[in-house]
HTML snippet that shows the backbone in 3Dmol.js (N, CA, C, O; Angstrom):
<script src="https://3Dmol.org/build/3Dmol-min.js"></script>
<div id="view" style="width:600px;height:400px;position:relative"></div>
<script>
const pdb = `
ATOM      1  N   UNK A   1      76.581 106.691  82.875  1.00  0.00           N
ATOM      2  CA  UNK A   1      77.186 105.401  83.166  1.00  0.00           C
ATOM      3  C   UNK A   1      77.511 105.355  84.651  1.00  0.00           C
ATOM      4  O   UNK A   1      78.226 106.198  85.192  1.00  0.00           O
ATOM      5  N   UNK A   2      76.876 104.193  85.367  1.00  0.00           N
ATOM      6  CA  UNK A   2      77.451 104.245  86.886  1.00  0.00           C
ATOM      7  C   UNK A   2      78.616 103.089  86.792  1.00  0.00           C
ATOM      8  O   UNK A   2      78.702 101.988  86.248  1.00  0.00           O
ATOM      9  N   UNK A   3      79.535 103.980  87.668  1.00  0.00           N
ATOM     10  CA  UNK A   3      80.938 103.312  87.724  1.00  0.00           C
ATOM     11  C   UNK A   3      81.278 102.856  88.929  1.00  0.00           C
ATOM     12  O   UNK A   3      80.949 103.551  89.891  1.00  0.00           O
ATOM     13  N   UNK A   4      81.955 101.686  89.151  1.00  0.00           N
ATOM     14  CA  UNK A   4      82.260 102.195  90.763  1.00  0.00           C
ATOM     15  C   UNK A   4      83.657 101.641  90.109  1.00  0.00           C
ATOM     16  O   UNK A   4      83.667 100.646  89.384  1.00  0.00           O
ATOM     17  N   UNK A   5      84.658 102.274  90.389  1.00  0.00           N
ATOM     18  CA  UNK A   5      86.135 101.369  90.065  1.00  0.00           C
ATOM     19  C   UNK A   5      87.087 102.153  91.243  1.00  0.00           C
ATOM     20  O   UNK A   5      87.246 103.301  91.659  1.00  0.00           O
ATOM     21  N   UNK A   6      87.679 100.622  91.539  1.00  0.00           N
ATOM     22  CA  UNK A   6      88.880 101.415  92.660  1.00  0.00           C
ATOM     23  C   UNK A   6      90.117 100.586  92.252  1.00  0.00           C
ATOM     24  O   UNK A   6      90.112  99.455  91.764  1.00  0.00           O
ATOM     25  N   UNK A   7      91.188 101.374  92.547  1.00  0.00           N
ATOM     26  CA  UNK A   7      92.546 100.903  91.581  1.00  0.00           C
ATOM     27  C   UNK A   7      93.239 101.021  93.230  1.00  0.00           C
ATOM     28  O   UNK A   7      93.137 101.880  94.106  1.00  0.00           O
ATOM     29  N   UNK A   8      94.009  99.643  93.142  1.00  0.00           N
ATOM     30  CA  UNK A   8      94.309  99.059  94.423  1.00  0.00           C
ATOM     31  C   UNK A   8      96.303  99.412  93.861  1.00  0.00           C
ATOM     32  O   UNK A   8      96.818  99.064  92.798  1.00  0.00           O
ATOM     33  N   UNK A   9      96.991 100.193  95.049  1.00  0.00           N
ATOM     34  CA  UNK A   9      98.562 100.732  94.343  1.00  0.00           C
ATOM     35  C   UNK A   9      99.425 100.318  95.847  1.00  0.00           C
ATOM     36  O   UNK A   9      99.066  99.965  96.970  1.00  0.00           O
ATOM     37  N   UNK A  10     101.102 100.649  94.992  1.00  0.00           N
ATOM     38  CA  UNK A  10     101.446 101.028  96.749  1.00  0.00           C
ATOM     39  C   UNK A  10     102.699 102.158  95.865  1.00  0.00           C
ATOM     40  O   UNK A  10     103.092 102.458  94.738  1.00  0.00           O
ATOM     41  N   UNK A  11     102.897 102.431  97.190  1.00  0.00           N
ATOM     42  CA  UNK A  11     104.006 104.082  96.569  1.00  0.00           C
ATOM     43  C   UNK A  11     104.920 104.129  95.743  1.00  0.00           C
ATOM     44  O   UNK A  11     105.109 105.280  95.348  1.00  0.00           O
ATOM     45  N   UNK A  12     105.805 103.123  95.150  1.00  0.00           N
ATOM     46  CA  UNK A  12     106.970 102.873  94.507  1.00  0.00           C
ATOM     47  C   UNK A  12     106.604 102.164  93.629  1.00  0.00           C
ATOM     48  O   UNK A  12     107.375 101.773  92.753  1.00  0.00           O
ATOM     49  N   UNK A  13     104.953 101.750  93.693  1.00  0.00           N
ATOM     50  CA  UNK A  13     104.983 100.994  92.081  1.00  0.00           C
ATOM     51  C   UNK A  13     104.639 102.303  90.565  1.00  0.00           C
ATOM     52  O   UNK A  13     103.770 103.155  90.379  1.00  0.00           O
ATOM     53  N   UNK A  14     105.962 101.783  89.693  1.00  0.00           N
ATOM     54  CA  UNK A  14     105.871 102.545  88.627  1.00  0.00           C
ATOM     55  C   UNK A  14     104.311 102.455  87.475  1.00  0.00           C
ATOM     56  O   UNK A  14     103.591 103.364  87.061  1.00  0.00           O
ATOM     57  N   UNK A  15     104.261 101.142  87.277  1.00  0.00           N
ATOM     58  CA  UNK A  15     103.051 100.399  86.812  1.00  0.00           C
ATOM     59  C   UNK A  15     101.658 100.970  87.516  1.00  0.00           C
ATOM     60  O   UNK A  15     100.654 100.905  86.806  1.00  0.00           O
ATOM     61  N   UNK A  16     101.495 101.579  88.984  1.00  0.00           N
ATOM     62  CA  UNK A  16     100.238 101.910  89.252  1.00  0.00           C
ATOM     63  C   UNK A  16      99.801 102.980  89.048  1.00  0.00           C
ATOM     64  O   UNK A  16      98.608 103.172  88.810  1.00  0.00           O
ATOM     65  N   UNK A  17     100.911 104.128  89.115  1.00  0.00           N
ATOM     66  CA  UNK A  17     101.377 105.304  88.452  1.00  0.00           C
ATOM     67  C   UNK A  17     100.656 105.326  86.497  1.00  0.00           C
ATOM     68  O   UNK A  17      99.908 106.192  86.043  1.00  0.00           O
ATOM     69  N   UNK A  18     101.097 104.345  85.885  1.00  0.00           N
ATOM     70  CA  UNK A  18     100.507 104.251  84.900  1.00  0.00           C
ATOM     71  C   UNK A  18      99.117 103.940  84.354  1.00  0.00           C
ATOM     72  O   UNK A  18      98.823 104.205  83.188  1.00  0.00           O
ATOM     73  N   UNK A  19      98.181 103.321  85.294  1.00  0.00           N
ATOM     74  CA  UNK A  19      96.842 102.791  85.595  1.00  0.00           C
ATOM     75  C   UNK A  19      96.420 104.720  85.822  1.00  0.00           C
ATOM     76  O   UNK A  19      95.895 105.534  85.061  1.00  0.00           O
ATOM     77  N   UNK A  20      96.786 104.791  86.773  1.00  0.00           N
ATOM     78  CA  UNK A  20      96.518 105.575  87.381  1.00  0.00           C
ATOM     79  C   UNK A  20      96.383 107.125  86.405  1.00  0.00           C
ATOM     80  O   UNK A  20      95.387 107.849  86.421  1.00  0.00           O
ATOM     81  N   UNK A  21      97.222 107.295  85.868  1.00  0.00           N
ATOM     82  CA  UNK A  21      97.527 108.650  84.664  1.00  0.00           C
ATOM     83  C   UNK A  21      96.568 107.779  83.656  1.00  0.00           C
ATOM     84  O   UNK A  21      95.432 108.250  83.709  1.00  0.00           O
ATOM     85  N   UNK A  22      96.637 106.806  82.867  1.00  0.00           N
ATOM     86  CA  UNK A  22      95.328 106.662  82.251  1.00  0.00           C
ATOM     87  C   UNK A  22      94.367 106.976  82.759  1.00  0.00           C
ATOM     88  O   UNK A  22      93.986 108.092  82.406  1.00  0.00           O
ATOM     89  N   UNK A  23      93.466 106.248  83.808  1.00  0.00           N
ATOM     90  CA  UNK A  23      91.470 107.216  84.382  1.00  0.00           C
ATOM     91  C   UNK A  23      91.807 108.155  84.220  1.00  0.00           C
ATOM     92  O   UNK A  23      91.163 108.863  83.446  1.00  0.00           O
ATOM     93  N   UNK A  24      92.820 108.596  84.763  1.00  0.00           N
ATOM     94  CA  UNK A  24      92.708 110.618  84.826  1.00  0.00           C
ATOM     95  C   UNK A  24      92.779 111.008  83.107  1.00  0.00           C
ATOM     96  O   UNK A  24      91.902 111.687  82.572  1.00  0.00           O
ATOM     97  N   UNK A  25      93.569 110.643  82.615  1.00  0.00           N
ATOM     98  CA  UNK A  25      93.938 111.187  81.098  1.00  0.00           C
ATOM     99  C   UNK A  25      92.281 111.436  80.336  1.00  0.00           C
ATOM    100  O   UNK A  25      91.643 112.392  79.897  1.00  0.00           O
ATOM    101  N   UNK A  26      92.040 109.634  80.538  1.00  0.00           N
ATOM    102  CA  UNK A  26      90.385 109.141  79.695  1.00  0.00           C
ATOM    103  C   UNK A  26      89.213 109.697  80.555  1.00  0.00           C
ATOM    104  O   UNK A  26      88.093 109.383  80.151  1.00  0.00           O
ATOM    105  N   UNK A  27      89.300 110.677  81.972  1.00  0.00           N
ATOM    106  CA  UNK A  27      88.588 111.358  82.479  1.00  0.00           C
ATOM    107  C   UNK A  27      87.420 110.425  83.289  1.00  0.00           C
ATOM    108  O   UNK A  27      86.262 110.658  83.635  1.00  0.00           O
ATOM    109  N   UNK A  28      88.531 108.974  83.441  1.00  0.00           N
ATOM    110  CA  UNK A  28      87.329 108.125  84.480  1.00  0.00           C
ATOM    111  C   UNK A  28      87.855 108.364  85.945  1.00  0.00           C
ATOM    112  O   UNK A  28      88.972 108.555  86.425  1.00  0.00           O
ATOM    113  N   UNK A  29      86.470 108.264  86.498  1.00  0.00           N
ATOM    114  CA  UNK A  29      86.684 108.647  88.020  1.00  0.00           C
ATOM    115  C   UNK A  29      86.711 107.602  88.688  1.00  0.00           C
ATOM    116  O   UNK A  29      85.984 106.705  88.261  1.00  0.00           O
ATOM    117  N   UNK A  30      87.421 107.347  89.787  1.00  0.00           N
ATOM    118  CA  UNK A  30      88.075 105.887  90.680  1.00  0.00           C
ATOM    119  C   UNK A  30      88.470 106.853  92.574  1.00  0.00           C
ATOM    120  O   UNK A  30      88.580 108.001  93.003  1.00  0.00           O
ATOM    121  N   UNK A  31      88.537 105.461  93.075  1.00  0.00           N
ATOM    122  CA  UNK A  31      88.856 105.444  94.269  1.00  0.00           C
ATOM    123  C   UNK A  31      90.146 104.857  94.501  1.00  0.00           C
ATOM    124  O   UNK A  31      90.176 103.629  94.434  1.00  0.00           O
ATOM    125  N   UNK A  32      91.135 105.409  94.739  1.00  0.00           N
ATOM    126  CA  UNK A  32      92.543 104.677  95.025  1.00  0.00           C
ATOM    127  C   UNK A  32      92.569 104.853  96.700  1.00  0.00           C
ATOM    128  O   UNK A  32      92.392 105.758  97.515  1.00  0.00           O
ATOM    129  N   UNK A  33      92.971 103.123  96.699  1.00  0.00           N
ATOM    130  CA  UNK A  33      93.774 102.458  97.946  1.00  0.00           C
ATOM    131  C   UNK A  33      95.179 102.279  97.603  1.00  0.00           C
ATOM    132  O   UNK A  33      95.646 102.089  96.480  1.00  0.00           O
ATOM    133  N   UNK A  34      95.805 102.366  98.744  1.00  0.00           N
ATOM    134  CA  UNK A  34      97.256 102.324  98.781  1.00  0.00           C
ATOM    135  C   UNK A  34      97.674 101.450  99.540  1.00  0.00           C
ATOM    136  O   UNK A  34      97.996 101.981 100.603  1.00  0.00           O
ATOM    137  N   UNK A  35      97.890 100.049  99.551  1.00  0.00           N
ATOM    138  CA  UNK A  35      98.107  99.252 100.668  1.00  0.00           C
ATOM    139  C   UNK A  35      99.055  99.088 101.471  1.00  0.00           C
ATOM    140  O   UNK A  35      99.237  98.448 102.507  1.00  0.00           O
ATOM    141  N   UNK A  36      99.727  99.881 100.723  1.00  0.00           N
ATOM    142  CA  UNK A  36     101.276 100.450 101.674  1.00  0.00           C
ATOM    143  C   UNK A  36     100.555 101.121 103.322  1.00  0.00           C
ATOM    144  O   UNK A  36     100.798 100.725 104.461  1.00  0.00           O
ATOM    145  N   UNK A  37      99.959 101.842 103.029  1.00  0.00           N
ATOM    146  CA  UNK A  37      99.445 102.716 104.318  1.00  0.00           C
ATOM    147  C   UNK A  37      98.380 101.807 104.981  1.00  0.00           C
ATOM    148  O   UNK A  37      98.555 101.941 106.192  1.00  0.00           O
ATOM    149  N   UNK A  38      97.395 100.976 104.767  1.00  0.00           N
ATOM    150  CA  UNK A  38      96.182  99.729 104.559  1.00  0.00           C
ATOM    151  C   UNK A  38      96.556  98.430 104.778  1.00  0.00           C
ATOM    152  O   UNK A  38      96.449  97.528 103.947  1.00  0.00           O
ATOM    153  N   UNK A  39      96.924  98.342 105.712  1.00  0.00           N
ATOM    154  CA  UNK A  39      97.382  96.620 105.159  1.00  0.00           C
ATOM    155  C   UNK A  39      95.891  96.043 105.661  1.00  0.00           C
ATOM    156  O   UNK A  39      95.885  94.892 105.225  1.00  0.00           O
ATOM    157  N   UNK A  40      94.824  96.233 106.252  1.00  0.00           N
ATOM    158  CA  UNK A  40      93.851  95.644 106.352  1.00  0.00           C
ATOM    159  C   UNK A  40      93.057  95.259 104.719  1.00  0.00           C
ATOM    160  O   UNK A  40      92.554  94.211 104.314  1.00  0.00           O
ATOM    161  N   UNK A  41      93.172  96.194 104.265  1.00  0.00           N
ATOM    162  CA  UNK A  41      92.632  96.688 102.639  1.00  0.00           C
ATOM    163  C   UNK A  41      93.659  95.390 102.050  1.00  0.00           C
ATOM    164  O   UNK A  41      93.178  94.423 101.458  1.00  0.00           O
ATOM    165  N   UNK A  42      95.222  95.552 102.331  1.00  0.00           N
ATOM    166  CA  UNK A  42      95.697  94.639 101.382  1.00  0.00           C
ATOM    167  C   UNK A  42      95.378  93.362 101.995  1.00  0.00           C
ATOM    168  O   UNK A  42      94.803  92.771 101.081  1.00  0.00           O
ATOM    169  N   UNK A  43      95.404  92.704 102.841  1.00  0.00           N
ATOM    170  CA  UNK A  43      94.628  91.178 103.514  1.00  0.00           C
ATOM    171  C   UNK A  43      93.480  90.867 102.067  1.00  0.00           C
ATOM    172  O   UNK A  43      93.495  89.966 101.229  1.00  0.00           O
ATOM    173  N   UNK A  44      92.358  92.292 102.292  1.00  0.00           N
ATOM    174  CA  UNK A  44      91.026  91.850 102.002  1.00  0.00           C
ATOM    175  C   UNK A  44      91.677  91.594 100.661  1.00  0.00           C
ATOM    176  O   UNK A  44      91.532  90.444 100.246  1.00  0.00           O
ATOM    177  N   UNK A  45      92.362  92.424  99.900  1.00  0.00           N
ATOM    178  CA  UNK A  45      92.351  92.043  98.455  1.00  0.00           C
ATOM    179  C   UNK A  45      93.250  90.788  97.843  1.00  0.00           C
ATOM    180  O   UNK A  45      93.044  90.084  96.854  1.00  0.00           O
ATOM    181  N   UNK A  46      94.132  90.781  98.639  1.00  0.00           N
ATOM    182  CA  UNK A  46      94.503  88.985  98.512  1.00  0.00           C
ATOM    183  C   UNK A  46      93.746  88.083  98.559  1.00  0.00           C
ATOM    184  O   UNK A  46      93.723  87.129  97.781  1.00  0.00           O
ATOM    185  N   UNK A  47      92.815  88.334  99.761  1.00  0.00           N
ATOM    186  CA  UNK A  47      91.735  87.210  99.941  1.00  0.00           C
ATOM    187  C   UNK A  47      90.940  87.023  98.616  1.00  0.00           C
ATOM    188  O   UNK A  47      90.633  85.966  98.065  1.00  0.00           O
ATOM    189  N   UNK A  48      90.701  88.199  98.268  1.00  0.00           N
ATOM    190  CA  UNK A  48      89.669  88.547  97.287  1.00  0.00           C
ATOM    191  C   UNK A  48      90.472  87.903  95.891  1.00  0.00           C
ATOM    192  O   UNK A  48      89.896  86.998  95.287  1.00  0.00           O
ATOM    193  N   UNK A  49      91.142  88.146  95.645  1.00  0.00           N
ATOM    194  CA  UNK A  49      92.125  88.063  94.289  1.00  0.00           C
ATOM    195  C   UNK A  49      93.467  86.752  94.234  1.00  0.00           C
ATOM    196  O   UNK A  49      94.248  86.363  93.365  1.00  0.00           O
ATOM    197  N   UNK A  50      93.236  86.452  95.421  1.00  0.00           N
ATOM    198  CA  UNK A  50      94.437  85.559  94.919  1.00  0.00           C
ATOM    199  C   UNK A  50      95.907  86.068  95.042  1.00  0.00           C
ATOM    200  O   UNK A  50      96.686  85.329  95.645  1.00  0.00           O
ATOM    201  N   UNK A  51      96.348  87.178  94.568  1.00  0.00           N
ATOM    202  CA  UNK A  51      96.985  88.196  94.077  1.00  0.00           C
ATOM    203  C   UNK A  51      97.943  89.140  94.836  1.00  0.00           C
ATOM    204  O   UNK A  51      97.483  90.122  95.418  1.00  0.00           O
ATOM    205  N   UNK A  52      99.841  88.749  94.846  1.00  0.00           N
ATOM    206  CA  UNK A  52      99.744  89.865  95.799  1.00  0.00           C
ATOM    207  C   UNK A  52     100.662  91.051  94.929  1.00  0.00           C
ATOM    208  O   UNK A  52     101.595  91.617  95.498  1.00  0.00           O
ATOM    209  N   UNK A  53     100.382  91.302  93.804  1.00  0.00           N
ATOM    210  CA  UNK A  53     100.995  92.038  93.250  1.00  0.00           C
ATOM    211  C   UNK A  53      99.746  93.596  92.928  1.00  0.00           C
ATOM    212  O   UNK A  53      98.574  93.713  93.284  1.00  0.00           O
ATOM    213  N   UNK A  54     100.363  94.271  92.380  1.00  0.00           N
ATOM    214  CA  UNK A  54      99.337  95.765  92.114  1.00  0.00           C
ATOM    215  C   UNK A  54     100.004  96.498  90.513  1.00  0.00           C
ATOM    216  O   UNK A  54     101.094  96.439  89.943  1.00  0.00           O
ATOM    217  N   UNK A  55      99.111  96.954  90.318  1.00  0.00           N
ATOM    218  CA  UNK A  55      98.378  97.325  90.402  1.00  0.00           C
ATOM    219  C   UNK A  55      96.632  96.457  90.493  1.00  0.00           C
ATOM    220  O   UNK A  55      96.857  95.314  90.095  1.00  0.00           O
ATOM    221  N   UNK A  56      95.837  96.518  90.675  1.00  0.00           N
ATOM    222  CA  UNK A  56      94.842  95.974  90.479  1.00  0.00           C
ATOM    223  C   UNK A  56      93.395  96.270  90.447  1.00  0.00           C
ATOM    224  O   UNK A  56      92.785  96.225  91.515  1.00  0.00           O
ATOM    225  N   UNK A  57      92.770  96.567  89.363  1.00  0.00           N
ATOM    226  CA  UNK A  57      91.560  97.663  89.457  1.00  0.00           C
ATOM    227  C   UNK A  57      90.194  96.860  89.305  1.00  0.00           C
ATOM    228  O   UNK A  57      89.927  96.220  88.288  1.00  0.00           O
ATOM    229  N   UNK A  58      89.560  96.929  90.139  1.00  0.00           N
ATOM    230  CA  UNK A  58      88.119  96.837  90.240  1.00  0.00           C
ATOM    231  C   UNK A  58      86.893  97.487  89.726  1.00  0.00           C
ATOM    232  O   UNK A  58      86.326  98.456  90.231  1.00  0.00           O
ATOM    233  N   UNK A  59      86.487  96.716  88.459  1.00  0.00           N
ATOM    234  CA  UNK A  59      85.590  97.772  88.182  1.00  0.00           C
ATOM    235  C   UNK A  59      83.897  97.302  87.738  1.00  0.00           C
ATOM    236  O   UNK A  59      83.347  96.854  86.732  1.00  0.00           O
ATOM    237  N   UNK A  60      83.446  97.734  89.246  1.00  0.00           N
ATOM    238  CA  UNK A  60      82.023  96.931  89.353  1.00  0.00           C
ATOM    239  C   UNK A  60      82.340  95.277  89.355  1.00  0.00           C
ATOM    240  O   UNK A  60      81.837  94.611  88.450  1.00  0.00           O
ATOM    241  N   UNK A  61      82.916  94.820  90.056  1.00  0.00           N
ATOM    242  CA  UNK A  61      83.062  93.765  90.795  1.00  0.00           C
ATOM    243  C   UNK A  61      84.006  92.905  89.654  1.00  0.00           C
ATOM    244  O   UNK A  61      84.522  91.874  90.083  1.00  0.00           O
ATOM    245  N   UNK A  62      84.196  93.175  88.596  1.00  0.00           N
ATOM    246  CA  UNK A  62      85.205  92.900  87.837  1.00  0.00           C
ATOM    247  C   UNK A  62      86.598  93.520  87.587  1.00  0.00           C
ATOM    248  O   UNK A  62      86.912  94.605  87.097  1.00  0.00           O
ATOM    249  N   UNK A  63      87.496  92.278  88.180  1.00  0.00           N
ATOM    250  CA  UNK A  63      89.069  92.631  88.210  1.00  0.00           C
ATOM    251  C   UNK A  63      90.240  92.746  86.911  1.00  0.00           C
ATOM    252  O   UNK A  63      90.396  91.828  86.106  1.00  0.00           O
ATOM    253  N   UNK A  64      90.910  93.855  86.876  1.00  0.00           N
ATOM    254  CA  UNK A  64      91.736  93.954  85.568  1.00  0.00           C
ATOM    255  C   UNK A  64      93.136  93.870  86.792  1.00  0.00           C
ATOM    256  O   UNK A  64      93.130  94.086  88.004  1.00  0.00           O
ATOM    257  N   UNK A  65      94.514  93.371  85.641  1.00  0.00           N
ATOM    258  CA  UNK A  65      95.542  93.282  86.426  1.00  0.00           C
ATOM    259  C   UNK A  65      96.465  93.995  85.611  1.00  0.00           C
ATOM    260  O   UNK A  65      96.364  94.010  84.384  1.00  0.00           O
ATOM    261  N   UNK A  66      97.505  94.682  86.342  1.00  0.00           N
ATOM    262  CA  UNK A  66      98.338  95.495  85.632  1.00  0.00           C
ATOM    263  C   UNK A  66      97.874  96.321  84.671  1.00  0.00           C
ATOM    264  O   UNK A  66      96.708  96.561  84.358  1.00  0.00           O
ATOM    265  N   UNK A  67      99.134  96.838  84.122  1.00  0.00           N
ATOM    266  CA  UNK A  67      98.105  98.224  82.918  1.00  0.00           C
ATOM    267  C   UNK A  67      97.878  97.619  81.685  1.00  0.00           C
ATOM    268  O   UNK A  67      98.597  97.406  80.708  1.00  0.00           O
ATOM    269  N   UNK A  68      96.471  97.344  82.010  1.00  0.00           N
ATOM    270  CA  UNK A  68      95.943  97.222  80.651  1.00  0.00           C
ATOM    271  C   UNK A  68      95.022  97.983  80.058  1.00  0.00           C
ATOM    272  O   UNK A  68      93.953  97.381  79.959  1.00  0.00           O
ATOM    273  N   UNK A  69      95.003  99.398  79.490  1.00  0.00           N
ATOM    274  CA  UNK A  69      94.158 100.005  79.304  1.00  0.00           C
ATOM    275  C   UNK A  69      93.292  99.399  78.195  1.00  0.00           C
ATOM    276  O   UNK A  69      92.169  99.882  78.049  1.00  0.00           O
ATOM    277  N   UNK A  70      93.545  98.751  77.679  1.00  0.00           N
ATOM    278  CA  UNK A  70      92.209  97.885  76.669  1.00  0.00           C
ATOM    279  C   UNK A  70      91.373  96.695  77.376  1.00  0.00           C
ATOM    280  O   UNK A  70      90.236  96.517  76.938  1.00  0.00           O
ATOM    281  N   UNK A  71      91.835  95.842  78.455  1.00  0.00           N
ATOM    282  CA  UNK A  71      90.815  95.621  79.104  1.00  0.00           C
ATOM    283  C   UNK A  71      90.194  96.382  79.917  1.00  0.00           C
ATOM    284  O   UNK A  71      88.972  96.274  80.016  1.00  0.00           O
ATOM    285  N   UNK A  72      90.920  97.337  80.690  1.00  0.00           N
ATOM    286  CA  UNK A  72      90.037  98.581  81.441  1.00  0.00           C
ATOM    287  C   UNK A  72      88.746  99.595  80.461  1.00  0.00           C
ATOM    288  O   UNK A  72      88.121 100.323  81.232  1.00  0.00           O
ATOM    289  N   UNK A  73      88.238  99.753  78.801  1.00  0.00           N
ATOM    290  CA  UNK A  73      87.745  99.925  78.199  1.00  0.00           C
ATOM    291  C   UNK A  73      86.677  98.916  77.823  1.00  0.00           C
ATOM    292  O   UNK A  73      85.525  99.082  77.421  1.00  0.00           O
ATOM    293  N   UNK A  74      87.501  97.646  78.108  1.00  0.00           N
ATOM    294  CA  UNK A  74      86.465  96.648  77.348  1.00  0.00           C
ATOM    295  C   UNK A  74      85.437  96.345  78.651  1.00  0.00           C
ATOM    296  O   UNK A  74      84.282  96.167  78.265  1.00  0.00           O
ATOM    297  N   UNK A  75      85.548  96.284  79.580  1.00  0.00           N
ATOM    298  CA  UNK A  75      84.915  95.927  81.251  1.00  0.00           C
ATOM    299  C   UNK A  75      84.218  97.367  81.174  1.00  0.00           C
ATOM    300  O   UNK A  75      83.008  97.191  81.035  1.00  0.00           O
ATOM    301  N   UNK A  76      84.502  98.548  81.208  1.00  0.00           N
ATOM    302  CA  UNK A  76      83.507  99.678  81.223  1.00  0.00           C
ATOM    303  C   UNK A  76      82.434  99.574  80.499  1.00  0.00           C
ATOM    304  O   UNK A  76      81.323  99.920  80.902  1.00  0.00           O
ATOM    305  N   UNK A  77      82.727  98.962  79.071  1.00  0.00           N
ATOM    306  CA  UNK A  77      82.012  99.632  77.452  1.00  0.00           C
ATOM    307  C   UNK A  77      81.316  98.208  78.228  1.00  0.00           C
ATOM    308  O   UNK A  77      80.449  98.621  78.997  1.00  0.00           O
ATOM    309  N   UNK A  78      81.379  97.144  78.266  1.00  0.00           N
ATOM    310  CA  UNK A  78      80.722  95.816  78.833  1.00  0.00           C
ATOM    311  C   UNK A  78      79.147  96.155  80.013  1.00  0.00           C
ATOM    312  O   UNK A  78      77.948  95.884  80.085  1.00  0.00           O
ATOM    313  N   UNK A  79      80.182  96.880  80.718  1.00  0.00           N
ATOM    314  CA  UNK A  79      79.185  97.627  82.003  1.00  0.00           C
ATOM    315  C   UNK A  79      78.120  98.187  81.834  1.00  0.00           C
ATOM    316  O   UNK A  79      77.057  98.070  82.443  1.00  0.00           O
ATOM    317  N   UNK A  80      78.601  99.232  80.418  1.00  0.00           N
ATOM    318  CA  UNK A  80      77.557 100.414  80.430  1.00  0.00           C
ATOM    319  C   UNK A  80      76.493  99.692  79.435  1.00  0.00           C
ATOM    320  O   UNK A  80      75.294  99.789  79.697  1.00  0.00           O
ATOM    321  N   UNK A  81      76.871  99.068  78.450  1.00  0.00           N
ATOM    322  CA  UNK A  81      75.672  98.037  77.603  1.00  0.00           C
ATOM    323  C   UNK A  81      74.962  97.297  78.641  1.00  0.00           C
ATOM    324  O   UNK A  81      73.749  97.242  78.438  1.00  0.00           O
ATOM    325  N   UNK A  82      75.469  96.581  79.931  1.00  0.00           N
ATOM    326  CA  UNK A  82      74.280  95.534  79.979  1.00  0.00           C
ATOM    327  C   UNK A  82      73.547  96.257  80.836  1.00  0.00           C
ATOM    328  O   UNK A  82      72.520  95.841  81.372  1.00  0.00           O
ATOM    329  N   UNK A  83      74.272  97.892  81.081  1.00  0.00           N
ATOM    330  CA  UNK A  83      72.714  99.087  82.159  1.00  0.00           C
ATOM    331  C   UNK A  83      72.064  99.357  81.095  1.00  0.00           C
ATOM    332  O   UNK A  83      71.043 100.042  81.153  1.00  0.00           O
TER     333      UNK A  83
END
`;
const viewer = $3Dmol.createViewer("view");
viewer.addModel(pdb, "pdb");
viewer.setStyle({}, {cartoon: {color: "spectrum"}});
viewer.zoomTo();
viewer.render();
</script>
């Protein structure tokens, strides 16, 4: 399955922390930004999203918000059927 997912956080959020211990738990691999340290990164993803809250994960050009680990399953399992 090719993945590309990056989970967009900043340091004190408890909620990204939780995104975050799920991939690792379910053994999916991701790219974390921290826009605390990024604020260029956070610009782009407002622009991009509307959105100025986080957590927010990207996965293959489709956006999940907050922890939802059942849409983060349903957008993968989605992904890997239409490869």
């Amino acid at each position: 399955m090719n993945k590309n997912i990056t989970l967009y956080t900043t340091t004190m959020c408890p909620i990204c922390g939780m995104v975050r211990d799920f991939l690792t738990k379910m053994n999916i691999e991701y790219k974390e930004i921290n826009v605390d340290f990024n604020p260029i990164e956070m610009i782009k993803l407002i622009t991009k999203t509307r959105r100025f809250s986080v957590p927010q994960t990207n996965i293959n050009g489709e956006w999940v918000f907050g922890f939802d680990p059942v849409r983060i399953i349903e957008v993968l399992n989605a992904k890997t059927e239409a490869n």
